[in-house]
C-alpha positions in Angstrom: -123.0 260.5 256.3 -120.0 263.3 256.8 -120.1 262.6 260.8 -118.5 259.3 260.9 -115.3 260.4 258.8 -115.3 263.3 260.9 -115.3 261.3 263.8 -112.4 259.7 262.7 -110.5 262.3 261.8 -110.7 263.8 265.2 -109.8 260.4 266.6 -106.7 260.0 264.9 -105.8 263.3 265.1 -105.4 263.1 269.0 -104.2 259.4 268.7 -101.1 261.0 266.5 -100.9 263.6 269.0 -100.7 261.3 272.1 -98.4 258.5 270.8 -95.7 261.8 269.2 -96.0 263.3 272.4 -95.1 260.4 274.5 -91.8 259.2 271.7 -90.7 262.7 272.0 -90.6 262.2 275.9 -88.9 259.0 275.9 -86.6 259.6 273.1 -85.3 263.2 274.8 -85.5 261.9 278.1 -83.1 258.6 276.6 -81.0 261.7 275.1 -80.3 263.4 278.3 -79.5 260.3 280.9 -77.2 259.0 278.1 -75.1 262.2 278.0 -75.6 262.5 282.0 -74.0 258.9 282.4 -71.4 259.6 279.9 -70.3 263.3 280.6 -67.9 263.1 283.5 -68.7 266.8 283.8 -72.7 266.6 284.7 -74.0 265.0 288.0 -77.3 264.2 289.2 -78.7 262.9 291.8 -79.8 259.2 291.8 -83.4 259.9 292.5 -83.4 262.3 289.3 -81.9 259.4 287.1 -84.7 257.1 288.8 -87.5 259.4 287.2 -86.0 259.5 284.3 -85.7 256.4 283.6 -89.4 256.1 284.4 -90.6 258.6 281.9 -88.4 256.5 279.4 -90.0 253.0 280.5 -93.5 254.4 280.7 -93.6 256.8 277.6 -92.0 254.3 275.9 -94.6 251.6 276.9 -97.6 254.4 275.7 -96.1 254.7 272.2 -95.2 251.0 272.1 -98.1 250.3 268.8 -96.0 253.0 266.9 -93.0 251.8 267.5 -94.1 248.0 266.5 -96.0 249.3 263.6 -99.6 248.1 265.1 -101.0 251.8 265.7 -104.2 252.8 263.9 -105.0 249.0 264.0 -108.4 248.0 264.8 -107.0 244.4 266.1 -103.2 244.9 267.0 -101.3 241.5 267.6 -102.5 239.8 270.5 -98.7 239.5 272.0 -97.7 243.5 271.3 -101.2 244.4 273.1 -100.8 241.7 275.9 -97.2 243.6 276.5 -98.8 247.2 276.5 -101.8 245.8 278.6 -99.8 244.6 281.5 -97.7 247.4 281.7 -99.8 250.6 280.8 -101.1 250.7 284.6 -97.9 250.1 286.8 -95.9 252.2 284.7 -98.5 255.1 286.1 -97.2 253.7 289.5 -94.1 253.8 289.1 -93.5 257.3 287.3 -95.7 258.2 291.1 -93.4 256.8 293.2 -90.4 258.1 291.5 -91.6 261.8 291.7 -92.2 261.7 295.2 -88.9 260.0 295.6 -87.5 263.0 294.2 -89.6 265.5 296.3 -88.3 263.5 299.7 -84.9 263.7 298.3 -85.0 267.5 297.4 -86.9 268.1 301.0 -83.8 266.3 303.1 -81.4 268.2 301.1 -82.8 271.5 302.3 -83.6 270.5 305.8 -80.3 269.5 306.3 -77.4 272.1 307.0 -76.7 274.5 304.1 -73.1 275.1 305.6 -72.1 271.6 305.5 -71.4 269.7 302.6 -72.8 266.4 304.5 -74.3 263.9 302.0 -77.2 262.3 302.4 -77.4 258.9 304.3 -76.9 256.0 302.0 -79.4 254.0 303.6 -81.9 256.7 303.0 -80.6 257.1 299.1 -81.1 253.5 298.9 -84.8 253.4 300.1 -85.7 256.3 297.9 -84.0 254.5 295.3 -85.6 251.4 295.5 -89.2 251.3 296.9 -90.7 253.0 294.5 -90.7 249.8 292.7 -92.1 247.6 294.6 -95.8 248.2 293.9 -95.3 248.1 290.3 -93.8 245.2 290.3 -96.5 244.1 292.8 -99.3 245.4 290.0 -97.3 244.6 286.7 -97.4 240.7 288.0 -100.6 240.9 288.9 -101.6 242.2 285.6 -99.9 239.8 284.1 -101.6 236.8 286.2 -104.3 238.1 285.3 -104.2 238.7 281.4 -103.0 235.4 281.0 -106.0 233.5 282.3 -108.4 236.1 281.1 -106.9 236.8 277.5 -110.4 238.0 276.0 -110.1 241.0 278.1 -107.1 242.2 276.5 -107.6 244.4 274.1 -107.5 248.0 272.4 -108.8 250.8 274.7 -111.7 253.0 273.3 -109.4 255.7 273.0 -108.0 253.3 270.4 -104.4 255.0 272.2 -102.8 252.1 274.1 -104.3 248.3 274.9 -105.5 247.6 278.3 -107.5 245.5 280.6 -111.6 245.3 279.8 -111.5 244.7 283.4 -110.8 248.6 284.7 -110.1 247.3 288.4 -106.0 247.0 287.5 -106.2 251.0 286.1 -108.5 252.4 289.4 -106.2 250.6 291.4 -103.5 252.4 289.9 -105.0 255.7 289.5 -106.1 256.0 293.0 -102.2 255.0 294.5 -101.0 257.7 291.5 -103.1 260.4 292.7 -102.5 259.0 297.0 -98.3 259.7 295.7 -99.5 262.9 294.1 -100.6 264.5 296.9 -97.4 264.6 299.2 -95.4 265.6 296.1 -97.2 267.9 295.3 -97.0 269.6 298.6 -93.8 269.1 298.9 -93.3 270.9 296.1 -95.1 273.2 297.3 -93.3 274.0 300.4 -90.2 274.0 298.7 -91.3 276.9 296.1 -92.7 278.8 299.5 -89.4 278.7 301.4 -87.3 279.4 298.5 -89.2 282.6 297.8 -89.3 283.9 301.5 -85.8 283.2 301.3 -84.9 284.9 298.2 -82.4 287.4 298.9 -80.3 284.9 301.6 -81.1 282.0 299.0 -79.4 284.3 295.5 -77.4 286.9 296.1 -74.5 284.6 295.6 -76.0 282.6 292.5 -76.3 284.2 289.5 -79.2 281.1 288.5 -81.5 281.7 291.2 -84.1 283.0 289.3 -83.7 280.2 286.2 -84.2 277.4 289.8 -86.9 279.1 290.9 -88.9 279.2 287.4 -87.9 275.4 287.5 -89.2 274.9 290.9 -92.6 276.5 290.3 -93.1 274.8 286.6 -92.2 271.4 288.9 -94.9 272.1 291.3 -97.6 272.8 288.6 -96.9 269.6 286.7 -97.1 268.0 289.8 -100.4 269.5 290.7 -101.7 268.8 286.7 -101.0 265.2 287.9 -103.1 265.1 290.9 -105.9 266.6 289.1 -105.9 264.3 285.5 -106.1 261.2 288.4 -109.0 262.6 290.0 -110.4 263.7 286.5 -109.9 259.7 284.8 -111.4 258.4 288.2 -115.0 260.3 288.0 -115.2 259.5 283.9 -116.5 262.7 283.6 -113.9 263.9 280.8 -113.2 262.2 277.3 -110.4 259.5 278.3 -108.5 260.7 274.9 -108.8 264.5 276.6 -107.5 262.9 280.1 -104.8 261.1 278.0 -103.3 264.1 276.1 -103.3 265.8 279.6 -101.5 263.0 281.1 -99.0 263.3 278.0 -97.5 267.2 279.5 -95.8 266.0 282.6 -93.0 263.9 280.7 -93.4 266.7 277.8 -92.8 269.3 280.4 -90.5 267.1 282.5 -87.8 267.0 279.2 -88.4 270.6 278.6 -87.7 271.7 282.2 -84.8 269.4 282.9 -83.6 269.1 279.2 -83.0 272.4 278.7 -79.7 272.8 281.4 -76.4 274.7 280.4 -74.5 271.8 281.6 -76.1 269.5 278.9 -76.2 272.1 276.5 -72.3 272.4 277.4 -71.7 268.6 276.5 -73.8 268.3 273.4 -71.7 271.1 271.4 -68.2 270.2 273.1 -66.7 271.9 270.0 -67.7 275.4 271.1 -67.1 275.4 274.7 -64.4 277.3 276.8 -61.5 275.1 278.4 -62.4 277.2 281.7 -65.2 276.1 284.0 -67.3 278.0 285.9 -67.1 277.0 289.7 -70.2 276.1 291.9 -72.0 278.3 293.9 -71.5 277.8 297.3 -74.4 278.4 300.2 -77.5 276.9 301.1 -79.0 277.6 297.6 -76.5 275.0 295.7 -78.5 272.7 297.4 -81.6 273.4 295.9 -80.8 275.2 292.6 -81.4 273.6 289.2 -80.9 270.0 289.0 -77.8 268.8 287.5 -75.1 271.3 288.8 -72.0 270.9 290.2 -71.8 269.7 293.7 -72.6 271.8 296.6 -69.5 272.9 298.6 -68.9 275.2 301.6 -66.4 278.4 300.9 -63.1 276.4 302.1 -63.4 273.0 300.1 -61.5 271.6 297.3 -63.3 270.7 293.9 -63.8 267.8 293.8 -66.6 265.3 291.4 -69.7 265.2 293.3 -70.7 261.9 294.4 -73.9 260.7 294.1 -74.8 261.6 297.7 -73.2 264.7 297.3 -74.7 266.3 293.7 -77.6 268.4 293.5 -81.1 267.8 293.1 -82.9 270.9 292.1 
């Protein structure tokens, strides 16, 4: 007779655990892009904005039975689940495409020459901006098709985490184009960490935050690789799906604790405190690929100037 309420208790326990972890992400993650598009001092790249409004729409979308007061439920409303349903899988997709976006973008920033401030090409900016989208709008219509003619399917997931699709074809679709994007970024990521390193001592010995970029660039790359791995883990069911749903609740965690944690946003949340003087921005081929958020890469001889969006760093 104990096993049952034990049961339970374990249950809820890492049902609270998933649903905090993902309002943490989305609320930090709505923190920082607000003060980025506010702060006339902070630049990012479009790409980086992109993501993170992904981790907002898609942790937002996890924790969406807290915030409508229909978690712990054993029958949520039939309209609040139909809303998380239809979304849960092609915000998976989109959170994908985004990061590889990223990883391109990063990649054609250091391929292209460290000595000239040369942005990169709109058209390109505005296909890495956009496609990602596509195939979750593609799935999230779909879904929606779907749900609607089949409503008895909808309904709370056995995690008892999130509402989905009794049908599981909509989530191995999406796990298996997750896990396709994966790959690349992961590499790319990769490659990125390997050059940097080789090139340490041409990359920093004019930047005094080499060393915090490279930490960033490495904790990217294993997040990256963590996603890979929970998609292949989900897709052979050979792990508890509340275990593979905690695991995929540490990239956004990570994501806002990496990112988040910048002088430059640190700099505009206690305004109060900070010096009148600003520090200038590194110059080189490492600007290009130091922490995300700086100021724009310049060569030796250029005016500052505010970085436009072709122009600001990525990582």
């Amino acid at each position: 007779m104990s096993s049952p309420p034990t049961e339970r208790e374990s249950s809820t326990a890492l049902i609270t655990t998933f649903v905090t972890m993902h309002t943490f992400a989305w609320t930090c993650c709505l923190i920082i892009i607000t003060t980025v598009v506010f702060s006339p001092e902070i630049h990012r790249q479009s790409t980086w904005i992109n993501l993170t409004i992904s981790w907002i729409i898609a942790c937002f979308v996890y924790a969406f039975l807290l915030t409508t007061g229909e978690l712990y439920k054993a029958n949520p409303n039939p309209g609040i689940c139909l809303f998380q349903a239809v979304l849960v899988d092609a915000v998976s997709s989109l959170v994908a495409g985004m990061m590889l976006a990223l990883s391109l973008q990063l990649w054609f920033n250091l391929r292209s020459n460290p000595f000239k401030s040369t942005g990169t090409p709109q058209r390109r900016d505005t296909l890495l901006i956009v496609v990602p989208y596509v195939v979750p709008f593609i799935e999230f219509f779909a879904t929606i098709g779907y749900a609607v003619q089949h409503p008895q399917e909808v309904a709370l997931t056995k995690s008892g985490m999130f509402c989905g699709l009794t049908n599981p074809i909509f989530g191995r679709i999406s796990f298996i184009y997750s896990a396709i994007l994966m790959v690349p970024t992961a590499s790319a990521q990769a490659v990125l960490w390997h050059y940097s390193y080789w090139n340490w001592y041409k990359l920093s010995k004019n930047n005094r935050n080499a060393l915090a970029t490279m930490v960033r660039l490495g904790l990217f790359t294993v997040f990256g690789i963590v996603g890979v791995l929970v998609s292949l883990l989900d897709l052979t069911n050979q792990v508890d799906l509340s275990v593979v749903n905690i695991l995929e609740s540490l990239p956004p965690v990570s994501f806002v604790l990496i990112f988040g944690l910048q002088q430059d946003l640190f700099r505009a949340w206690i305004f109060w405190l900070t010096c009148s003087s600003v520090p200038k921005p590194a110059s080189g081929m490492w600007s290009r690929i130091r922490s995300i958020g700086t100021e724009s890469y310049s060569t030796e001889n250029e005016q500052r100037r505010p970085p436009s969006s072709s122009e600001s760093t990525i990582i």
